[in-house]
N, C-alpha and C positions, 0 to 999 in steps of 0.2 A: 441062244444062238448055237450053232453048230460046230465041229469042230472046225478050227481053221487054219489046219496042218495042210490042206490042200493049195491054200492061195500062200502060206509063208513057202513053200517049196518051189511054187512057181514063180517067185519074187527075183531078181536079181538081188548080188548083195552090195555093198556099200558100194566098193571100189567100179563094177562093171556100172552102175547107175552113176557115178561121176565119169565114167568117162564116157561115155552114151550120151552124156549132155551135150546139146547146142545151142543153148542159150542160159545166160548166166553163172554157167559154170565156173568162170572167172571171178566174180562176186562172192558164190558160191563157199569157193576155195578161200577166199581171202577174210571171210568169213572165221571158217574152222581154223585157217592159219594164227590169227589174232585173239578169237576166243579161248582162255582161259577159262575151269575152275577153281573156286578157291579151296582151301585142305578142307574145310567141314561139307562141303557138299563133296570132296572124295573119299570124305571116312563113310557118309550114307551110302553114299553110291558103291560102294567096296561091301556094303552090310548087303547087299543085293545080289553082287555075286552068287553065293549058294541058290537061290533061289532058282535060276537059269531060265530068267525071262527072255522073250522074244519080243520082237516089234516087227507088225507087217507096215511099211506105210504108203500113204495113196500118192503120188506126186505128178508132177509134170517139171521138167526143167524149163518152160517159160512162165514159171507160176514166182513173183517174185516172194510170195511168202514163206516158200517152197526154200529158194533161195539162199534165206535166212536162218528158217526153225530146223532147214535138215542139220547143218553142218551144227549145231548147239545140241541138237538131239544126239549127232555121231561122238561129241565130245564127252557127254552121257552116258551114252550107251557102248564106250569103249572103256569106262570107270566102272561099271557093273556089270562089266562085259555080259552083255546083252547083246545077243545077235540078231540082225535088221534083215531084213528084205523089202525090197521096193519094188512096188509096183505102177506103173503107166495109168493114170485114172483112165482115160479114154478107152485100154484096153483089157478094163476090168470094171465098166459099168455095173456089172452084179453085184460084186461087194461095194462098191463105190455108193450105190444107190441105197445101201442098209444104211453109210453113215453120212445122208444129207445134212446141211448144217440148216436148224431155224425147218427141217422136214422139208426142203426143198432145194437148196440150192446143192451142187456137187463143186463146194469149195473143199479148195485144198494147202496147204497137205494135213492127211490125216494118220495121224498116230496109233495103232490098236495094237496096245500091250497084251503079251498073252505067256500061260504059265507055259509049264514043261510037257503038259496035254493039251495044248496049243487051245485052252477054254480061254477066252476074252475076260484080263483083270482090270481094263482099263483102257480109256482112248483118248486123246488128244489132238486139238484141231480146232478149224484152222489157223488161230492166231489166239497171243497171249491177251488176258483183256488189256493191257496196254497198249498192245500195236493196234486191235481193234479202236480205242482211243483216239490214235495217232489219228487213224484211217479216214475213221468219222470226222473227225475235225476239219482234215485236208479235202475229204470230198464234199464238206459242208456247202462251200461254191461254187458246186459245179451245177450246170442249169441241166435243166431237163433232157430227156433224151432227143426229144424230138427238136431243138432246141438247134439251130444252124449255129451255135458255139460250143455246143457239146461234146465236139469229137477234140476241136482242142485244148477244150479244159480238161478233159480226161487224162489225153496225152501228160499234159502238164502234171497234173497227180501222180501220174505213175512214175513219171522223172522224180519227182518230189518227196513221194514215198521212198522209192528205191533208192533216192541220195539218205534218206535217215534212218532206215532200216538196214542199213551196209556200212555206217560208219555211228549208229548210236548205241555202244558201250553200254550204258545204262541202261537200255533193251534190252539188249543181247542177254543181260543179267535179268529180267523179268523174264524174259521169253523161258530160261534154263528153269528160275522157278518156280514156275505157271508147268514146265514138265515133269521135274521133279517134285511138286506136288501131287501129278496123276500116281507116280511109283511109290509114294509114301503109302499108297491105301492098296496098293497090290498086292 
């Protein structure tokens, strides 16, 4: 892969991408507000420091997984201080389309850790295998697309996710280390 000191530069950085949000943002927030590390994931994440890793990530703020993984990522990544840029997937299909999830789909958000010559040590996305879990479970009954109930059982899922995904603690804590497992090998 190439270098990818071009797309972290044209990133916004933490704070301009929370306040640019119009959707979820409030979740978002309440999110990072609430989540906690504990001291041994902050003695790692302090061992990372020297290193002067980066992270570009792909997001959208109506994306609720977005939502979720950024504000635990920023809790992360202000421990190893790691500095972030975030990018609009929609306006950044180029790189976007290198990291489809499953080679097809442009789910998000996606994570791409990178060292101090901005070379890719890692990536993560779009979700922890336990929220992917959750996901699966709760859309287990949703009928088919083409299906004249489909649009409300979607709807419903998405209320259903985003109620457990914004208030389930015990995620929150897989989500951080399903990330901090990507930075143990960087």
């Amino acid at each position: 892969m190439a270098n990818l000191k071009p797309w972290f530069e044209k990133g916004m950085n933490q704070y301009d991408y929370i306040n640019s949000m119009q959707v979820h943002k409030e979740n978002l927030i309440k999110v990072y507000n609430q989540f906690q590390l504990d001291e041994a994931d902050k003695e790692f994440l302090q061992t990372l420091q020297e290193k002067e890793l980066k992270a570009i990530i792909l997001a959208a703020d109506w994306c609720g997984d977005a939502m979720v993984n950024l504000p635990i990522l920023m809790r992360v990544a202000d421990e190893a201080l790691l500095e972030t840029r975030y990018l609009i997937r929609d306006e950044n299909l180029d790189l976007m389309d290198q990291y489809l999830t499953n080679g097809k789909s442009r789910s998000i958000p996606i994570i791409i850790f990178v060292n101090k010559d901005f070379e890719e040590v890692g990536k993560w996305g779009p979700r922890a295998p336990e929220a992917q879990a959750i996901a699966d479970q709760l859309k287990a009954n949703i009928p088919d697309k083409e299906s004249p109930e489909y649009e409300a059982a979607f709807k419903a899922f998405i209320k259903s996710f985003t109620e457990r995904i914004t208030t389930d603690k015990t995620l929150w804590n897989d989500i951080k280390n399903s990330i901090i497992s990507i930075l143990k090998n960087a």
